[in-house]
N, C-alpha and C positions, 0 to 999 in steps of 0.2 A: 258448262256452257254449251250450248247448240248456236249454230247458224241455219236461219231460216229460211226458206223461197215460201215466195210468197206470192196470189194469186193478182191478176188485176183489179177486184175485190178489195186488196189486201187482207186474206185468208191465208194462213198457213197453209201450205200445201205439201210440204218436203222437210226434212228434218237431217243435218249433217253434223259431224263432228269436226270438220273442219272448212273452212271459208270455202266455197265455188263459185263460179262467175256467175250464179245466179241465186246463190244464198251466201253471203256477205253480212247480214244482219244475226249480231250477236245475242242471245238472250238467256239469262237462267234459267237452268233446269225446271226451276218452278213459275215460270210466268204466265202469265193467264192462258197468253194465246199458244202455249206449246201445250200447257194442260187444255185445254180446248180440242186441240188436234188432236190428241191422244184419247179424249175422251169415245165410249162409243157412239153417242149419240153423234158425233162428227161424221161420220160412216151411216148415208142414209143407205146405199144398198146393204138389204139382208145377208146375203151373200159375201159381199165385200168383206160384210161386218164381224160375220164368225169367220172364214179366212181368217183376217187380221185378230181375233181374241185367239184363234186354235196355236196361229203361230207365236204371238205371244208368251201364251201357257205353254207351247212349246219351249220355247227358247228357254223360257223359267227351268222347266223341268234336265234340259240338257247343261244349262248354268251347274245346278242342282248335281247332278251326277259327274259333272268335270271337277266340281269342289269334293265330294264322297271322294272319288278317287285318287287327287290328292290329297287328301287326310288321311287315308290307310297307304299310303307310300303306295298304291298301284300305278301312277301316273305320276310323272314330276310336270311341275307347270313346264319348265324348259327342254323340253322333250317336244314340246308342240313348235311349230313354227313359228318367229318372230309375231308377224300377222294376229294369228289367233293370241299370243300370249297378252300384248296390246288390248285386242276388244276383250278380251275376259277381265284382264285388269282395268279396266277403262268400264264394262261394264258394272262390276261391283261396288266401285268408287260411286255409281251415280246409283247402282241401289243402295246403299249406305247412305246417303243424300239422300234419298225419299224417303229410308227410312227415319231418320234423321227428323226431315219435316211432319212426317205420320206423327213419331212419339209427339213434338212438340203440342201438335195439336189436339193430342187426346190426354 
């Protein structure tokens, strides 16, 4: 579940993980208008646009290396601070959930 802010538009503009005074609206992960936001084509600056894919595939790839590390015992997940233990679990729960929706559909 995401809460969204949303434009005068009503465009998704913000995307949170928990309720704020100005995203309050609750939505599944998979709802049009979050997948919308997230898509590129949402991102008409050029610029904006690889920014946001670089840090993406970023983020993929450092997810990607905090798992390597705990799997060969180099890292214990609780060795990290509360904080981060949270969005790493938090974030795998929702890729698991896409992926989840990926298999279904293929």
């Amino acid at each position: 579940m995401f809460y969204v802010e949303r434009d005068a538009d009503d465009n998704v503009i913000g995307l949170f993980l928990k309720p704020t005074a100005s995203a309050a609206e609750a939505l599944s992960f998979d709802h049009p208008d979050i997948l919308a936001f997230l898509s590129p084509e949402h991102h008409q600056d050029d610029d904006a646009q690889d920014l946001l894919l670089s840090d993406l595939s970023m983020a993929r790839v450092i997810e990607d290396l905090i798992e390597i590390l705990i799997n060969k015992n180099v890292l214990m997940l609780t060795e990290l601070p509360e904080a981060a233990q949270t969005k790493i679990l938090t974030r795998k729960s929702i890729r698991d959930k896409f992926a989840k929706v990926r298999d279904d559909l293929t």
